[in-house]
C-alpha positions, 0 to 999 in steps of 0.5 A: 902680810905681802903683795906680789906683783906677777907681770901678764903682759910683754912690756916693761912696766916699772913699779914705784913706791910712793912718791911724796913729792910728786903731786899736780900741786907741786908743779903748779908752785902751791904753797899749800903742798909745800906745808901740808903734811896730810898731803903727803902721808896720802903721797906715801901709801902704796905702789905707782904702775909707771907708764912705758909709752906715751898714748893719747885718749879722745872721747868721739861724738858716738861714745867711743874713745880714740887711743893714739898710741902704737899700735902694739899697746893698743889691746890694752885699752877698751871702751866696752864699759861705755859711757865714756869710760876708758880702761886700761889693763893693769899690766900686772896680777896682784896677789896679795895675803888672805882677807885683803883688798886691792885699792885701785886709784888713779894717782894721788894728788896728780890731776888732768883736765877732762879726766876722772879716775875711778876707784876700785876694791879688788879681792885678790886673795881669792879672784884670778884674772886681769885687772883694769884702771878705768877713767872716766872722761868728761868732754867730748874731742878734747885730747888727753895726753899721757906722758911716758914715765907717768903713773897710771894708778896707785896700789894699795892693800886693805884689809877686809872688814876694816871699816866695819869694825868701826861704830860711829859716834857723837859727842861733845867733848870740851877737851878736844874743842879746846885743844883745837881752839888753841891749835888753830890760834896759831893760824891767826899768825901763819903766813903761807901755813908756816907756823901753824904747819911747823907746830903740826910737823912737831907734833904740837896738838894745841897743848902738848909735843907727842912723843913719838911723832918723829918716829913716823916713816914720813917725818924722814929727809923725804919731807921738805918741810922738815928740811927747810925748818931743820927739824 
């Protein structure tokens, strides 16, 4: 399997790989990220385009949208798709191996007021043009900032025909209520998700330690849960 990032433009664009602590939650104090190990295993996955410039994006009374930016990087922006949709190429060709995807997302987990990112499959292993993240934008004349160093979307591959090979089910299933009912017990005692988090980051199911848990990538020092609990 590989992806190949081909650059297309003439600005320098880094590429990051995921960040687990870089989330809106975080800045904001959240005990809940701190705690919350799903949050970051979705932070681990894929690749961050990362932005050289700074740009500023308004929605107009008409429908158009406004860039603020210099006015080299402003052909990478449009509004042709309407209705207050803005697109913003991607700096870079993505090929990636045959039968796959290309996810396109806004950053995960990172949040800005008035803005929506849209998500997208691309079939990179056999479509050859450019690519755009696109926003939609929610109020009219309000400003919406980006900051250089900041990710404009997150990459990641899928395989083809993934979702397809799963058959939905229903069932009820004593032994997997019961483990839930003595997992979630522990919450009954959890100030801020600490003792109910600590049993998750162990591996504690609600009846047994999992074996192999802490041999998951994310489970490694990244983690600041797993630091501040010496695990």
């Amino acid at each position: 399997m590989h992806i190949n990032f081909i650059k297309n433009t003439n600005f320098d664009f880094q590429i990051k790989e995921s960040n687990q602590t870089n989330c809106s939650l975080k800045d904001e104090g959240d005990s809940l990220f701190h705690a919350c190990l799903p949050f970051k295993i979705a932070n681990s996955i894929g690749w961050d385009i990362i932005l050289p410039f700074d740009f500023n994006a308004i929605l107009l009374e008409d429908n158009s949208i406004k860039i603020e930016t210099k006015e080299k990087y402003q052909y990478l922006f449009s509004d042709k798709i309407g209705n207050g949709i803005l697109a913003m190429q991607i700096p870079y060709f993505i090929e990636c191996s045959k039968d796959s995807f290309i996810h396109i997302r806004g950053p995960i987990n990172i949040y800005k007021q008035n803005l929506y990112p849209l998500e997208a499959f691309v079939e990179n292993d056999w479509f050859h043009s450019y690519m755009t993240m696109n926003w939609k934008i929610i109020e009219k004349n309000k400003k919406i900032e980006f900051k250089t160093g900041e990710a404009i979307c997150r990459i990641i591959p899928y395989p083809k025909g993934f979702i397809e090979k799963f058959n939905i089910e229903f069932e009820q299933k004593e032994s997997i209520l019961n483990k839930i009912q003595k997992f979630n017990f522990l919450n009954r005692f959890s100030n801020n998700y600490n003792i109910l988090g600590k049993c998750y980051q162990l591996g504690i199911d609600g009846e047994n330690k999992v074996d192999n848990i802490k041999k998951i990538k994310y489970h490694k020092s990244k983690c600041p849960f797993l630091e501040k609990f010496k695990i």
